[in-house]
N, C-alpha and C positions, 0 to 999 in steps of 0.2 A: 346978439351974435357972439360978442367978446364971453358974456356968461356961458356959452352953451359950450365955446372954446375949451375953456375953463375946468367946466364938467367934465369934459370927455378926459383934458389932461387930470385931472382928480383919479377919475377911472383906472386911466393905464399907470399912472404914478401908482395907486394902490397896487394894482397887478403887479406889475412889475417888484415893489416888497416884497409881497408875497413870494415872489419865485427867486429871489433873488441871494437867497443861501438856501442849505444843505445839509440836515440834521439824520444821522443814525444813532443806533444805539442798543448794548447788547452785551450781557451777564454787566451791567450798573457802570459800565464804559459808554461814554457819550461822544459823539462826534458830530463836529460842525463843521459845514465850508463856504467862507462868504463869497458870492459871487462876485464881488467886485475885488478880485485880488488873488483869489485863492487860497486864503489864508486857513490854514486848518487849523482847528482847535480840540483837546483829545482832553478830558478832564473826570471825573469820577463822578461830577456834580450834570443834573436836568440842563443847566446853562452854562457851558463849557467855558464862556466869557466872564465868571465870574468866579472864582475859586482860588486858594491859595497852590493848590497842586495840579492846575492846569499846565498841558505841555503843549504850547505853540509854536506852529512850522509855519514859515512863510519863505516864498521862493521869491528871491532878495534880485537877485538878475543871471542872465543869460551874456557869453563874451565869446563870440569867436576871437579864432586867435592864430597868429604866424605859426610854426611848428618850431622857431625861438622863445614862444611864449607873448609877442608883441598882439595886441589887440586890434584888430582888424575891420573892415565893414561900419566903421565910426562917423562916415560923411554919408551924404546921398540917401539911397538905400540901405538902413542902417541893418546893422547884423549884431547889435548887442543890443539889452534890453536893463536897463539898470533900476527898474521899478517895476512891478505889476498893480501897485496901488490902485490904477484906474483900469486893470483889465477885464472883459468882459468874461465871465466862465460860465458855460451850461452845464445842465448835470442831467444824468441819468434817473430812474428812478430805485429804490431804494431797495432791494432782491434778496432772496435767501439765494448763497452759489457756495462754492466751494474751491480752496486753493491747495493744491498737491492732495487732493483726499481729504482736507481736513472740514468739516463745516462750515460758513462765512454768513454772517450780514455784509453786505458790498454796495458801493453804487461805483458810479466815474466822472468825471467833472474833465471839460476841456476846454481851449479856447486857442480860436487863429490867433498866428504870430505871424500879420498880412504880408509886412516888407522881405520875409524869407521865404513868403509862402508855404511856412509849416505848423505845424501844428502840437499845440504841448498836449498830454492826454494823461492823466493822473486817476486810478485807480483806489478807491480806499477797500481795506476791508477789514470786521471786526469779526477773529474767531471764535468760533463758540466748541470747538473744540480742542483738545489737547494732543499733542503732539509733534513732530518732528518736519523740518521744512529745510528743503537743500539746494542750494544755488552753486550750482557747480561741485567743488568738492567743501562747500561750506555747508556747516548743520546748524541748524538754529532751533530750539526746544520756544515751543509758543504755546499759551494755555489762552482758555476763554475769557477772552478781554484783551488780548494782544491785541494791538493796533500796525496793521502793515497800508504803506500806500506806496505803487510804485509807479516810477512817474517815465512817458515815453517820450521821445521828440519824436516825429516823422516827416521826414522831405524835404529834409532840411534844404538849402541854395547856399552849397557853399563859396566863399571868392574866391572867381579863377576859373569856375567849373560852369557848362550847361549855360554859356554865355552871359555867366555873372560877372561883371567886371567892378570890381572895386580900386578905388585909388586915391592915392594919399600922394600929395605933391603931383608930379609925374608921374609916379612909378603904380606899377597896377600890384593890387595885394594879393597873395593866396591863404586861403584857410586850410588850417592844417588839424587843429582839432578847439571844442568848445569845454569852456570852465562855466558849470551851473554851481550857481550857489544860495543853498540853501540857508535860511538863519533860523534856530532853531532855543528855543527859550523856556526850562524849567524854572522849578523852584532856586533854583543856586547854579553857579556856572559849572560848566561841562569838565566832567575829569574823565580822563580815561584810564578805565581797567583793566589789571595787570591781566596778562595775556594767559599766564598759568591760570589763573581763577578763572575766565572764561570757560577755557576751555572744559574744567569740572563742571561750570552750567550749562557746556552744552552749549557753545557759541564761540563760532570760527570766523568773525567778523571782527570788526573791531567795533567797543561796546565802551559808551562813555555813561556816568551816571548824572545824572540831570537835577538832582537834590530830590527829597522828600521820595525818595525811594525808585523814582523816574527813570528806565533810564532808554539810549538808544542805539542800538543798533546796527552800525554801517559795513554792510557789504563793502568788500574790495573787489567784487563780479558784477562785471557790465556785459549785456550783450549786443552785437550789432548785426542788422539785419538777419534778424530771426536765427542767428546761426547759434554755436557754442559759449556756453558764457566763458569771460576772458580777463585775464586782469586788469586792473586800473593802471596808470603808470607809477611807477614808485614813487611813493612819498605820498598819494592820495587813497583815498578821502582826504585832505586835509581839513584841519579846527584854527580858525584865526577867534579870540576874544576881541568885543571892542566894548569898553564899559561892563552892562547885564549882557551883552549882545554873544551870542556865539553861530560867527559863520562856518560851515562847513562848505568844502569846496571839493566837487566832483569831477574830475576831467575825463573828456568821450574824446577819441581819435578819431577821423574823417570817417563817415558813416553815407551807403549810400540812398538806404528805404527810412531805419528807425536806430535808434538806439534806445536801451532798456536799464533803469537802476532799479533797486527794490530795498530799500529802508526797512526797519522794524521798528515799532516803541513798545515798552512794557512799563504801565504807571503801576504806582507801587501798592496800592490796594486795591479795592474790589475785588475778585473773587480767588486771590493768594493768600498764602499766610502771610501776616503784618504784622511787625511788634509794635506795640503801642506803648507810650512812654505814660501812663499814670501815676508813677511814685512806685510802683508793685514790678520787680521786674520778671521777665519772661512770662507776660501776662498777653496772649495774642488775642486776637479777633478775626471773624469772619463776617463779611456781607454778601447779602445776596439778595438785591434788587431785580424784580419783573415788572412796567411798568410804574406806576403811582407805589407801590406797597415795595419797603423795604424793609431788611430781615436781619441784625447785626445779632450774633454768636458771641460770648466771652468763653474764651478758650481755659479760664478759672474758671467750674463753676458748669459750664455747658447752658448759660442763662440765655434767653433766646427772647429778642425784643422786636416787636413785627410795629412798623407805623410807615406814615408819610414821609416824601424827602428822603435828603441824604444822610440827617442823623433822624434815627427813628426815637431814639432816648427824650428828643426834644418835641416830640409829637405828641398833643396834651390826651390824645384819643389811642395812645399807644397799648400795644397787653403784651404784660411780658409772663412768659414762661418757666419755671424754672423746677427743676428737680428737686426735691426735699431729702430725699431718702428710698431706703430699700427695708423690709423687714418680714421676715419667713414667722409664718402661723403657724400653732400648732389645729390640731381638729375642733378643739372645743375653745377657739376663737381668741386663744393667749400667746401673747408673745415668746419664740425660743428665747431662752436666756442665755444661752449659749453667743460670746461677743461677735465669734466669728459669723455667725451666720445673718446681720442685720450692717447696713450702711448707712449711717445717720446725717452725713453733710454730704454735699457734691461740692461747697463753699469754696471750696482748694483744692477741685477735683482738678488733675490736668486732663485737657481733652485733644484728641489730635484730629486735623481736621483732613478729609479729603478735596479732589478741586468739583467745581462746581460744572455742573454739567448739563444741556439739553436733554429733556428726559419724557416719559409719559408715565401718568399713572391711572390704568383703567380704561387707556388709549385718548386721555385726557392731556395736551401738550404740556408741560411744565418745565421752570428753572427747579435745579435740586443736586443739593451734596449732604453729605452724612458728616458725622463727626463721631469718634467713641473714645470709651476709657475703660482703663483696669480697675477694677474696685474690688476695695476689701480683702481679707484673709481668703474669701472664695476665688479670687483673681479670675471672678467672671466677670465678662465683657459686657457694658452698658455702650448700644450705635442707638444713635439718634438721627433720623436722614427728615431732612427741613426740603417742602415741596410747596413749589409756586405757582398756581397756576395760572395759562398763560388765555385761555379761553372758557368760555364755557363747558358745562356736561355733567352727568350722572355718574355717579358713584356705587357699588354695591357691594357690600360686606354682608354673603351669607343672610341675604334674604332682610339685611339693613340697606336703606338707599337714603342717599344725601348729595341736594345738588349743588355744584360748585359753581362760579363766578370765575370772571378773570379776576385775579390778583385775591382770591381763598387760598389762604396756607392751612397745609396739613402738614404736623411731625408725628413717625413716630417714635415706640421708643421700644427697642430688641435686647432681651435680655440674655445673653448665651453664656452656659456654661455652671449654671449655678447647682450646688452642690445639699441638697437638703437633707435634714436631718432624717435616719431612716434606722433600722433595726441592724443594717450593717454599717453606715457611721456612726462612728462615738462620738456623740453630745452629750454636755455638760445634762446631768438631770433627765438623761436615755430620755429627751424628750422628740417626738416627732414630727417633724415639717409635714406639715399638708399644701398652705399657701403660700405664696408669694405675695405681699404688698406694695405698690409702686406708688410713695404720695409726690401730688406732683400739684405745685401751689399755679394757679392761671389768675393773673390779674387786669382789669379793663379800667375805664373810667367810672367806672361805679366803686359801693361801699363794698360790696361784696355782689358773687354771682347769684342771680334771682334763675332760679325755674319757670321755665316758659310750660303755661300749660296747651298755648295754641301753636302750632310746631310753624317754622316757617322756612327748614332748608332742608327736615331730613326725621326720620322715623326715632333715632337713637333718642338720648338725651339732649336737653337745647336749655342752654343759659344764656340771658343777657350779660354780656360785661358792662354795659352801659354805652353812652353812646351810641355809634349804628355798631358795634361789634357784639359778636355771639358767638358761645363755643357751641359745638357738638361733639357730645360723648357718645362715643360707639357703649354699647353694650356687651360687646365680640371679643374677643380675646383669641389669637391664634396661637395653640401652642400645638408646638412639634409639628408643624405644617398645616395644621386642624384649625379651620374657626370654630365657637364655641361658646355658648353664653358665660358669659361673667355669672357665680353665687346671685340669690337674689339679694336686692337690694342695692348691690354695685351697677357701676362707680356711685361712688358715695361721697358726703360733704363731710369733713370733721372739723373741728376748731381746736387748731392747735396753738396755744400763746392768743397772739394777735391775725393770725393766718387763719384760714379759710382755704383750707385745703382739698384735693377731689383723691378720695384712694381708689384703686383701680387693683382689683382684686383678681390674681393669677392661680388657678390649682396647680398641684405639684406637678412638674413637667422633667423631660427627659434631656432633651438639647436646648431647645430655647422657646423665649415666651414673647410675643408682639404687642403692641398695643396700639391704636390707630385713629385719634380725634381729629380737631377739623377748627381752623380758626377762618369765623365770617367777619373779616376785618369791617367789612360798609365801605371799602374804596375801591371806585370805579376803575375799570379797566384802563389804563394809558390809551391803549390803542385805539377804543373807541370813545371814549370820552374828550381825548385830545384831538381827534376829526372832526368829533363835534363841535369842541369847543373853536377848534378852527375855523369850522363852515360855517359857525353863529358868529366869529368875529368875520370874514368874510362879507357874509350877508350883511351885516351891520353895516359895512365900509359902503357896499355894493347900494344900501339901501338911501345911506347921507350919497351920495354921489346921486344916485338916479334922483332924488330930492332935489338935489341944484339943479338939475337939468330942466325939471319939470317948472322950479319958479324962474331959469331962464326962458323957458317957449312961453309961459306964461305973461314975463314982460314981453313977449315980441306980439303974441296973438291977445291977450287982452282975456 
């Protein structure tokens, strides 16, 4: 009997794991919230809990209070809360919604506050969109990956009121308003930003930096009972330091249904520009994470590196991308000599990038941002727009089809503006542009790319990188809005130096020229692979657990 005890507590001990935190996550922002506490963790990294630029909020306690500021409801029925460490928190489930118009990943997390009979109720949400959010007459600019969580009391029992009597000595107490306080813990202690600069980025709050680029947020608009939002009293939000510790402290005035705050945080990479300190300076980078596959940019260079995790660099199965050059044909297959009309490095190309955004390609769901550059004496525009996708589906390029995966990157790459040699420009050597060349170097875990002769994602061209990844090379080429076969023979492989290069061969065109390949990285979609992986650890638990049970009935029946 004690064995089968035993089991059953195994079981629900499992379960209870199981549900007992709170993971979102969304444009390579992650979010967690542990059920026992509430503790939120917001970090750039799969495991929020582990990282050197993780930003953690934990809500430190709850204090009614005299309307001198004296602390109140401290005996009996208590009315303050100076830990959550052991509180219980349920959560909602995990929804695409939306906040002021803007797109959101979202859940809510709550839990009774029994002795006041009310109830905390906290809000997360990660946007996936860019734009403008106003609390009153305050504007706050949020792109995709901001992190907002706003946190409600409802029903509350204040002392004094609805025959709550509190009392200290003799004398009975009134609650006049409540100090929440939140402790909130970046890379380095909280500074607060000068108030001019805010406002140039577009934030009417007050906004402290949290180190490592972190920073947060705080509304001076509170609302109560569903009415107007209204200010805090002077002097709050307040920031007390204690050690690494920085508490923030929020004061609400007597409320009769709810009262409402709404925080912001914005960590300082993932899908912004970031300056990266290498030795090189103003040398930026972009990431752009959709599940398992992640996608980092060098804003020198336009180098494009797709793998695992959070550095894709360090991923031994990784393929990076990168541009070589530009170079205009003449008809009979020789290079213009003419300097201005070829671009030999992108090595110190600067590239600017745009934000990263929910997108579709093909009606195919996908993460995707573009980035471009000026190049050359042509001072025509090289965009590169990097696309993630987020499900399965079919693809078709003018009668090519190629089917994608969750977590298949496709770049391409838009030529606009380019200027070719002709009988009314003067080149060196009156010689005449026919083509355009785009070498463009694709490296995997192999020696070089092999030719696939049995096709396994798509009609176009298919190489092994090695490992489980594979490029595909369209054969299509769209110029001036036209699809249209590539010359025969193109894309094509040449050996340049030590490189192994793919040229991708453009005819002369009028406004611009596209080009449109396909990287089959071989990693499983997060979202289903990670259910998986869940529901097989699961079962596994579910399976030792039903095990004990069976060899307790077994010592009872024989």
């Amino acid at each position: 009997m004690v064995s089968i005890v035993l089991s059953l507590f195994v079981v629900l001990t499992l379960l209870s794991d199981s549900l007992a935190n709170k993971t979102a996550n969304s444009n390579g922002v992650f979010v967690k919230v542990l059920g026992h506490s509430g503790k939120i963790l917001i970090s750039l990294r799969e495991d929020p809990s582990d990282g050197p630029d993780s930003v953690v909020v934990e809500f430190s306690a709850i204090k009614e209070k005299s309307m001198d500021g004296t602390e109140v409801g401290k005996t009996g029925s208590k009315h303050s809360f100076n830990t959550f460490a052991n509180q219980n928190f349920t959560f909602s489930e995990v929804v695409n919604g939306s906040y002021q118009n803007l797109t959101t990943v979202q859940f809510n997390f709550s839990a009774d506050l029994s002795s006041v009979s009310s109830q905390l109720v906290t809000v997360v949400y990660i946007f996936t969109k860019a734009g403008n959010i106003t609390v009153g007459n305050e504007t706050t600019e949020v792109e995709p990956g901001t992190v907002k969580f706003n946190i409600e009391i409802r029903n509350w029992t204040f002392c004094g009121t609805s025959n709550t009597i509190c009392s200290k000595s003799t004398a009975n107490e009134s609650g006049a308003l409540i100090d929440f306080d939140i402790d909130i813990k970046g890379k380095g202690n909280a500074t607060k930003v000068n108030e001019t600069t805010e406002r140039k980025n577009g934030t009417r709050g007050d906004s402290y930096e949290l180190g490592g680029g972190a920073k947060v947020i705080m509304s001076k608009k509170v609302k109560y009972d569903n009415g107007d939002w209204s200010d805090m009293p002077d002097g709050y939000p307040s920031v007390n330091s204690t050690g690494s510790k920085q508490t923030f402290t929020f004061r609400f005035m007597k409320f009769n249904q709810s009262v409402l705050y709404d925080p912001t945080i914005k960590l300082g990479q993932g899908n912004t520009n970031t300056s990266v300190d290498n030795g090189t300076s103003n040398v930026r980078e972009k990431n752009l994470r959709e599940g398992k596959v992640y996608a980092n940019i060098l804003g020198k260079s336009g180098k494009i590196t797709i793998g695992r995790a959070d550095n894709p660099a360090n991923d031994p199965d990784k393929v990076t991308i990168e541009l070589d050059s530009l170079q205009e044909i003449t008809n009979s297959d020789t290079d213009i000599h003419d300097g201005n009309h070829s671009f030999n490095t992108f090595a110190n190309q600067d590239f600017t990038f745009d934000i990263a955004i929910n997108s579709t390609y093909q009606n195919v769901s996908a993460s995707m941002f573009s980035f471009n550059a000026t190049v050359g004496a042509q001072n025509a525009t090289v965009i590169l727009t990097v696309y993630i996708f987020r499900e399965d589906g079919n693809l078709s390029i003018n009668g090519e089809n190629t089917t994608v995966r969750a977590g298949t990157v496709k770049f391409n790459a838009q030529i606009n503006g380019w200027k070719f040699c002709s009988n009314i420009t003067n080149c060196t050597h009156s010689e005449i542009g026919e083509y355009l060349d785009l070498y463009v170097t694709v490296k995997g875990k192999g020696d070089k790319p092999e030719k696939l002769g049995k096709k396994k994602f798509s009609n176009g061209d298919e190489y092994s990188l090695g490992g489980s990844s594979y490029l595909v090379m369209s054969k299509k080429v769209k110029l001036d809005d036209k699809w249209t076969d590539m010359p025969l023979g193109y894309p094509q492989i040449k050996i340049r130096g030590n490189k192994q290069t793919f040229v991708i061969r453009m005819k002369k065109f009028t406004n611009s020229a596209l080009y449109d390949p396909t990287v089959e990285t071989g990693i499983p979609d997060e979202s289903t692979s990670g259910a998986i992986m869940h529901i097989s650890s699961m079962t596994f638990k579910f399976v030792i657990a039903i095990l004990s049970l069976c060899v307790a009935l077994s010592e009872i029946f024989g």
